[in-house]
C-alpha positions as CSV (number, residue, x, y, z in Angstrom):
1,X,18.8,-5.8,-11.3
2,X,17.4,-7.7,-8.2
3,X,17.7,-11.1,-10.1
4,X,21.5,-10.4,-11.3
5,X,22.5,-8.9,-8.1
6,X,21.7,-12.4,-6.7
7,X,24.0,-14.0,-8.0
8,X,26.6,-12.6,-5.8
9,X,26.8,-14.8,-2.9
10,X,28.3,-12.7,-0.8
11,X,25.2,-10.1,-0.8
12,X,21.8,-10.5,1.1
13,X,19.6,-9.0,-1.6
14,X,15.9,-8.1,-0.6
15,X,13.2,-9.5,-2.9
16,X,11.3,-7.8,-5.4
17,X,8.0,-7.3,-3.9
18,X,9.2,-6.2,-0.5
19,X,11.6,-3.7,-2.3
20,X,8.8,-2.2,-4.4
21,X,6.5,-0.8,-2.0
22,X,8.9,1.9,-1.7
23,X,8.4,2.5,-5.4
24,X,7.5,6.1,-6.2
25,X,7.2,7.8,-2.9
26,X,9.7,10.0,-1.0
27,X,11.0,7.9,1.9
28,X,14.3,8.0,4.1
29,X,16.6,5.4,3.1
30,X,17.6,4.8,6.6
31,X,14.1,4.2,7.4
32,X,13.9,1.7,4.2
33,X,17.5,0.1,6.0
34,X,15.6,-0.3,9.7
35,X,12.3,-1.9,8.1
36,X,13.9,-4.3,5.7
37,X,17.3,-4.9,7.7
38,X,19.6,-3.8,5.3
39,X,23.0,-1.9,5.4
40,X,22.6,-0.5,1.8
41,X,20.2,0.8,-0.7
42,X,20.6,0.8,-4.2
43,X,18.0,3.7,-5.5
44,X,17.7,5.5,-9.1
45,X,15.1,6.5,-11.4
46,X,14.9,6.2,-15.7
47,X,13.8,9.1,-17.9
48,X,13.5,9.2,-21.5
49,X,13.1,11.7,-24.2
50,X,12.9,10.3,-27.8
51,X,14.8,7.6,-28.6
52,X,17.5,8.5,-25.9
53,X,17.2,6.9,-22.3
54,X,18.9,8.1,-19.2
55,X,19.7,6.1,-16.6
56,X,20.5,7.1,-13.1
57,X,21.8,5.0,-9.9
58,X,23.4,5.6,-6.6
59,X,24.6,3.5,-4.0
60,X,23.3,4.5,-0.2
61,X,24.4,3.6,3.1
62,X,21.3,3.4,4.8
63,X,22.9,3.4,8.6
64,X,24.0,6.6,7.8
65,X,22.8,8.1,4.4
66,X,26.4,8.2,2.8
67,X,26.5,8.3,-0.7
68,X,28.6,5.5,-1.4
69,X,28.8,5.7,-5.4
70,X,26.7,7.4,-7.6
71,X,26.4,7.3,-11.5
72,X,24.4,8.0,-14.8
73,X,23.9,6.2,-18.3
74,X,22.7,8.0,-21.2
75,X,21.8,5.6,-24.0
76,X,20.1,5.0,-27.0
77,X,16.9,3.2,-27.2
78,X,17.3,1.5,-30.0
79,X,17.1,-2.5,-28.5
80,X,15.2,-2.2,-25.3
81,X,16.8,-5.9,-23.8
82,X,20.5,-4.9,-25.2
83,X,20.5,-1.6,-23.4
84,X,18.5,-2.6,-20.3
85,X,21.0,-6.2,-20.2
86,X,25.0,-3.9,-20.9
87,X,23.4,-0.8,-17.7
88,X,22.5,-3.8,-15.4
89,X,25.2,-5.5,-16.1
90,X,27.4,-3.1,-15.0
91,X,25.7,-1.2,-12.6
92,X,25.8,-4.5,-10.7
93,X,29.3,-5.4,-10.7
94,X,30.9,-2.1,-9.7
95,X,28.2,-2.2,-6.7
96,X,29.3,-5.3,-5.6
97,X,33.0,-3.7,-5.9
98,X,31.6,-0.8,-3.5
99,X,30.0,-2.7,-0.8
100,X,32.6,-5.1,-0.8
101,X,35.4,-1.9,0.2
102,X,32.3,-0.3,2.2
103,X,32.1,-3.5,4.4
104,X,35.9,-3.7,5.0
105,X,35.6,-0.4,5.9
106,X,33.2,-1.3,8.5
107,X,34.3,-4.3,9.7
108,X,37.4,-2.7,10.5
109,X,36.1,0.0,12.3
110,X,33.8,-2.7,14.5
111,X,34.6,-3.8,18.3
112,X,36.9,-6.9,18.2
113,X,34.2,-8.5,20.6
114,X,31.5,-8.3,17.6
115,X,34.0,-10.1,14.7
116,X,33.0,-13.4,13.2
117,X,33.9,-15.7,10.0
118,X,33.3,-13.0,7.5
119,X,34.7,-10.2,9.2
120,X,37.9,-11.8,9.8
121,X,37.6,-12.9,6.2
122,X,37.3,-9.4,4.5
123,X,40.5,-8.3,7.2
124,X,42.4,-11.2,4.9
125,X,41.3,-10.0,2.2
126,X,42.3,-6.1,3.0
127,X,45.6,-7.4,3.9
128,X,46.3,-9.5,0.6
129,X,44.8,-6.2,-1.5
130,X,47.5,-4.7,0.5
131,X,50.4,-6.8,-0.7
132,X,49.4,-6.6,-4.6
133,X,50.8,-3.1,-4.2
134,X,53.5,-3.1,-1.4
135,X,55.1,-6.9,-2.5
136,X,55.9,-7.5,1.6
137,X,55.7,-11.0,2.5
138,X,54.5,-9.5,6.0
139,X,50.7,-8.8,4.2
140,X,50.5,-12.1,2.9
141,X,51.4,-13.4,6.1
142,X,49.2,-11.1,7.9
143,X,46.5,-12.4,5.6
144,X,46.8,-15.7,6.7
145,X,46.8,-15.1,10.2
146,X,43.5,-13.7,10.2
147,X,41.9,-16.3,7.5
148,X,43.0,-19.0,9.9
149,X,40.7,-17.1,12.7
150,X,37.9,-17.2,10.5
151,X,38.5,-20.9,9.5
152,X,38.9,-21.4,13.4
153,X,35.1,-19.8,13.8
154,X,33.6,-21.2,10.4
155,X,35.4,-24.6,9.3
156,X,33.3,-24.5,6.4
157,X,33.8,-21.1,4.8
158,X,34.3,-21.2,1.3
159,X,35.7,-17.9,0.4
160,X,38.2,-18.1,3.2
161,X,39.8,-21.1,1.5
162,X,39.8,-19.5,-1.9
163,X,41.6,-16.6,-0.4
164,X,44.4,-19.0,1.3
165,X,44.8,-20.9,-1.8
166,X,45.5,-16.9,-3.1
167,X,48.5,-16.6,-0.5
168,X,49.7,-19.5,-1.3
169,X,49.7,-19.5,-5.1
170,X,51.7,-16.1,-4.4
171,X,54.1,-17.3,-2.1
172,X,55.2,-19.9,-4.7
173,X,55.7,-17.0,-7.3
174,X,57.6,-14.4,-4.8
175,X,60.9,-15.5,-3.1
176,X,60.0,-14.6,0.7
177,X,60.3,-18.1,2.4
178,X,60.7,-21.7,1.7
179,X,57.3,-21.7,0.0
180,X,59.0,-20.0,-3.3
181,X,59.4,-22.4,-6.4
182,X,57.9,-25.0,-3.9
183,X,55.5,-27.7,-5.9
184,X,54.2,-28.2,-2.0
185,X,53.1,-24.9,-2.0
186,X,51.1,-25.2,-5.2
187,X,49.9,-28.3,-3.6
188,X,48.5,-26.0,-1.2
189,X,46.8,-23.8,-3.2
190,X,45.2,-26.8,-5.1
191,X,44.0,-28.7,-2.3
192,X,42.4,-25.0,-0.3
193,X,41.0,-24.1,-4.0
194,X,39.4,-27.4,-4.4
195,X,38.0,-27.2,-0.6
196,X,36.3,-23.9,-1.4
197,X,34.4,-25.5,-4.5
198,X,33.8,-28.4,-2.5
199,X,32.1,-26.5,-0.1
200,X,29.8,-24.2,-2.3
201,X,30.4,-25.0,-6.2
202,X,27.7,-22.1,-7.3
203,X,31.0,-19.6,-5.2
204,X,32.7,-18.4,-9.2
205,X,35.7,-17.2,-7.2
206,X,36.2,-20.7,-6.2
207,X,36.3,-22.0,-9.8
208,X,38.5,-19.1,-10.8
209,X,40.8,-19.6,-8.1
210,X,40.9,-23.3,-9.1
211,X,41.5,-22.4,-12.6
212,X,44.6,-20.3,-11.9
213,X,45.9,-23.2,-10.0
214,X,45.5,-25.5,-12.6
215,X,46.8,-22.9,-15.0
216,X,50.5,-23.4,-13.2
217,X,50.1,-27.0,-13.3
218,X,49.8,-26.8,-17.0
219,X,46.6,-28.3,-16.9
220,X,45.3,-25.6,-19.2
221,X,42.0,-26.9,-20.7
222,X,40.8,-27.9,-17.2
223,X,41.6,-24.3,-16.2
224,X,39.6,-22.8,-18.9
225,X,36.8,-25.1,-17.8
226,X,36.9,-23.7,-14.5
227,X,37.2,-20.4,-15.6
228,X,33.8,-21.2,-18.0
229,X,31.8,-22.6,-14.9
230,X,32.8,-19.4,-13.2
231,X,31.3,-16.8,-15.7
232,X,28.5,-20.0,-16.4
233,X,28.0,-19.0,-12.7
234,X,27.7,-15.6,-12.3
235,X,28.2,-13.8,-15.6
236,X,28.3,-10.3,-13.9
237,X,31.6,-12.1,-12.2
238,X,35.2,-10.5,-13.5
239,X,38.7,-11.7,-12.5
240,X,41.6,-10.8,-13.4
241,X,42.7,-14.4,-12.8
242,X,40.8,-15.3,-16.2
243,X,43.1,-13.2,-18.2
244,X,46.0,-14.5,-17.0
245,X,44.8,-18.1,-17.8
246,X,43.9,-17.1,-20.9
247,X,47.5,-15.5,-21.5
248,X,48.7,-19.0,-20.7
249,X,46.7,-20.8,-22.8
250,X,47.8,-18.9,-25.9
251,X,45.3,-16.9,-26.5
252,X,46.6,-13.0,-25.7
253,X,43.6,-11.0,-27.4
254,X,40.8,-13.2,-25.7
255,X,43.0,-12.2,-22.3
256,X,42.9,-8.7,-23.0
257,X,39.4,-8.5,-23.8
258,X,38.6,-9.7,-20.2
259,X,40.8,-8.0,-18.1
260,X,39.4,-4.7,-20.2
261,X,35.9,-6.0,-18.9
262,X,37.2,-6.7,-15.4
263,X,39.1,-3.3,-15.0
264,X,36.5,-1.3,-16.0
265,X,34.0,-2.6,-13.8
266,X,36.2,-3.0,-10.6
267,X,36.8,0.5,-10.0
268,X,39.5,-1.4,-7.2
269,X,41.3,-3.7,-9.7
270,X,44.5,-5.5,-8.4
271,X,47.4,-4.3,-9.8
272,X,48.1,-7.8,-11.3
273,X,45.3,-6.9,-13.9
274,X,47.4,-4.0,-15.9
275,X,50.5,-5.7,-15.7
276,X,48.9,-9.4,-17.3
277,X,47.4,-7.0,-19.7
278,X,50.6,-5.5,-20.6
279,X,52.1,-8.7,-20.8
280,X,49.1,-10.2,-23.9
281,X,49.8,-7.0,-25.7
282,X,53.6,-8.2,-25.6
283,X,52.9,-11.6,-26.8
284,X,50.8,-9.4,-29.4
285,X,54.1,-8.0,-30.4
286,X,52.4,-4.5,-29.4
287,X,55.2,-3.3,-27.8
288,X,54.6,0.3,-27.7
289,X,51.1,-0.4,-26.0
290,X,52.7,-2.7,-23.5
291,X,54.9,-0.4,-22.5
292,X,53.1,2.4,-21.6
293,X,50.7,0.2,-19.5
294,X,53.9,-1.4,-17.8
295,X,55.5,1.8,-17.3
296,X,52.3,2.8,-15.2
297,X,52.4,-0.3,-13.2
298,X,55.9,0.2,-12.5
299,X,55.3,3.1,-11.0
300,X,52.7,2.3,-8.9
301,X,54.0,-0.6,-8.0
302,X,58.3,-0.1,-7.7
303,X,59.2,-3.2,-5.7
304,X,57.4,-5.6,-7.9
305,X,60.4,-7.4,-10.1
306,X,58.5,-9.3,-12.5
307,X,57.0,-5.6,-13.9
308,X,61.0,-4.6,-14.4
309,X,61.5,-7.8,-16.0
310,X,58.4,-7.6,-18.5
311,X,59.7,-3.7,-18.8
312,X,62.9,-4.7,-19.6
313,X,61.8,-7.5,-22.3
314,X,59.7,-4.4,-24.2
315,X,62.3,-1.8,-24.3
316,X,64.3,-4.4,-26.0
317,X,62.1,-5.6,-28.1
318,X,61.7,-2.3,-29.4
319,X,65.2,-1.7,-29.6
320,X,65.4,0.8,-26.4
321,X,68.7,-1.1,-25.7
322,X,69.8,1.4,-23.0
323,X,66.6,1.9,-21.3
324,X,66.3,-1.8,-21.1
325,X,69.5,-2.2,-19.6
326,X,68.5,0.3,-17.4
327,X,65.5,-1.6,-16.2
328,X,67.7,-5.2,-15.9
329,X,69.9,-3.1,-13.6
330,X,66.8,-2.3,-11.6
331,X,65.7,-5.9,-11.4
332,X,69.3,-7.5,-10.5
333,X,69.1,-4.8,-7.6
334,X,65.4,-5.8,-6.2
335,X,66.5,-9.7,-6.9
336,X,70.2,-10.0,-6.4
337,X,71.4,-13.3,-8.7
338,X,68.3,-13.6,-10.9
339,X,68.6,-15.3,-13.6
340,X,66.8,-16.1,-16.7
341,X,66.8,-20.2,-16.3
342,X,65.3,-18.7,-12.5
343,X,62.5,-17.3,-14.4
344,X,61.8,-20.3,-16.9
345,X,61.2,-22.2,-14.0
346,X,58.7,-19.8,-12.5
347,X,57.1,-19.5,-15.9
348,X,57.6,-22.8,-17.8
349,X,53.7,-22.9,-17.8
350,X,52.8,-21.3,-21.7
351,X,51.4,-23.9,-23.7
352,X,52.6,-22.6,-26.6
353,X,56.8,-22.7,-26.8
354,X,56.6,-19.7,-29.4
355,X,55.2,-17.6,-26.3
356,X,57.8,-18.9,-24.0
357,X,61.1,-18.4,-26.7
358,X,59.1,-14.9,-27.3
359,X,59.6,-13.6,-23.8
360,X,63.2,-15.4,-22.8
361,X,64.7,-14.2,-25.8
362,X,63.7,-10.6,-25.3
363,X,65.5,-11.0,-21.6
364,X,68.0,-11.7,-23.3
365,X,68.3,-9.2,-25.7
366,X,68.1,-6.7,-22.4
367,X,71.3,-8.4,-21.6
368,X,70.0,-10.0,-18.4
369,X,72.1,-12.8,-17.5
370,X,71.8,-16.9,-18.0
């Protein structure tokens, strides 16, 4: 647990044999928090009857003794490594998930006096979580604003870049400013992503953020690559970005696969995540599977137009001609003189035509217009 917790930059994790003289005895975590100078304790226990195992764990803030998250795994013991190598695995990456919220949570609620680099960093990053569900070109601005302070304290932070190269890369896909449909703005992106693996190649966010990038270049083997370095990395590391890639590349099932993984251990998975998913099951041809995820996303996410669009596409590909229409009408209104030559030019990235004619021709088929 301590060794794959590690590999999470962004965590100071304390070592093994300071950690374990706490082991079996009744102490108060805010007391472990003062004497090893930590913000939160990760405590549990393991019992087993038979050939069943039960695992428990919980997540503490040890400033205040919160609970933060809490869980248990009941398995069989019937491969000691395989069981002890599928708990850690994802114990560790929905922790980093909590005390990644937990610390925005804190840095927000912090003096201004007392914010530095990364506490500007995780305000960028609250405000682009922000736009993945509202679709407001104020958050990603907002988010910049703020990533700029932290690049003005900390030339050389990594994670801020990869996060900028983010705002870009969406700024190019959304039409706010002059930044949509730009090749400079993907220049952006590319040159910020690259920074951030310049300045710490062992950050996988920085390779996946690079790989995405390349992915809209149409440099597709390079952005598998990066995406491979990234889990090579940190395997414990998910990204929705990887799906997407993969979705590009021509290889829907591989896609879903990950962005199952991703999903269910980010308990706070950006709402890009269901809607790529929805969008291998369409190349898939499982329409009926695709839509119910899409009609989800929709809902939690009404002003996004690209999830009308895809909704669209799979109503008429499963011959839901009315309710297709119905959702073309609802794009047309959010993006007044879309088109579907608009869209090829956003998405002329699949490497594989077939996937491209796939998805054009069911826009068409909703009877959205040239």
């Amino acid at each position: 647990m301590i060794t794959e917790l590690s590999r999470f930059g962004e965590l100071f994790v304390i070592a093994r044999n300071s950690s374990f003289q706490y082991k079996g005895k009744v102490v108060d975590v805010r007391q472990v928090g003062r004497e090893l100078g930590v913000h939160y304790v990760l405590e549990g226990s393991i019992r087993r009857g038979g050939n069943h195992i039960r695992i428990a764990a919980q997540l503490i803030d040890a400033a205040t003794g919160v609970h933060r998250w809490a869980e248990r795994y009941d398995r069989k013991l019937q491969d000691t490594f395989a069981v002890q190598d599928e708990v850690v695995r994802t114990i560790v990456t929905i922790l980093a998930a909590h005390v990644r919220r937990a610390e925005t949570e804190w840095t927000r609620a912090k003096p201004p006096n007392s914010w530095q680099a990364y506490d500007y960093y995780l305000q960028g990053a609250e405000a682009f979580a922000r736009f993945a569900s509202s679709m407001r070109a104020e958050d990603i601005y907002e988010a910049r604003r703020v990533l700029q302070q932290s690049l003005a304290i900390d030339a050389n932070y990594a994670r801020s870049y990869v996060l900028l190269a983010n705002t870009y890369d969406a700024a190019r896909f959304h039409r706010f400013d002059s930044d949509y449909l730009n090749p400079a703005a993907l220049d952006r992106a590319h040159q910020f992503a690259l920074r951030a693996v310049e300045l710490d190649p062992s950050l996988p966010e920085a390779q996946a953020m690079l790989g995405l990038v390349l992915t809209w270049m149409r440099q597709h083997d390079a952005s598998i690559t990066e995406i491979e370095r990234a889990i090579a990395l940190n395997p414990n590391y998910v990204d929705w970005r990887f799906g997407l890639a993969l979705l590009f590349a021509g290889n829907p099932q591989r896609a879903i696969d990950v962005l199952e993984s991703y999903m269910r251990l980010d308990p706070f998975h950006a709402p890009w995540a269901p809607f790529t998913m929805a969008a291998a099951y369409f190349m898939l041809k499982a329409y009926a599977t695709a839509l119910a995820i899409l009609q989800d996303y929709v809902s939690r996410v009404p002003g996004a137009a690209f999830g009308h669009s895809l909704l669209a596409a799979t109503h008429a590909q499963l011959g839901q001609l009315d309710e297709a229409r119905s959702e073309a009408a609802e794009l047309l209104r959010l993006r007044p003189g879309y088109t579907i030559s608009e869209t090829t030019r956003r998405l002329a990235v699949f490497r594989r035509p077939t996937d491209a004619n796939h998805f054009f021709d069911a826009l068409r088929k909703a009877g959205l217009p040239e």
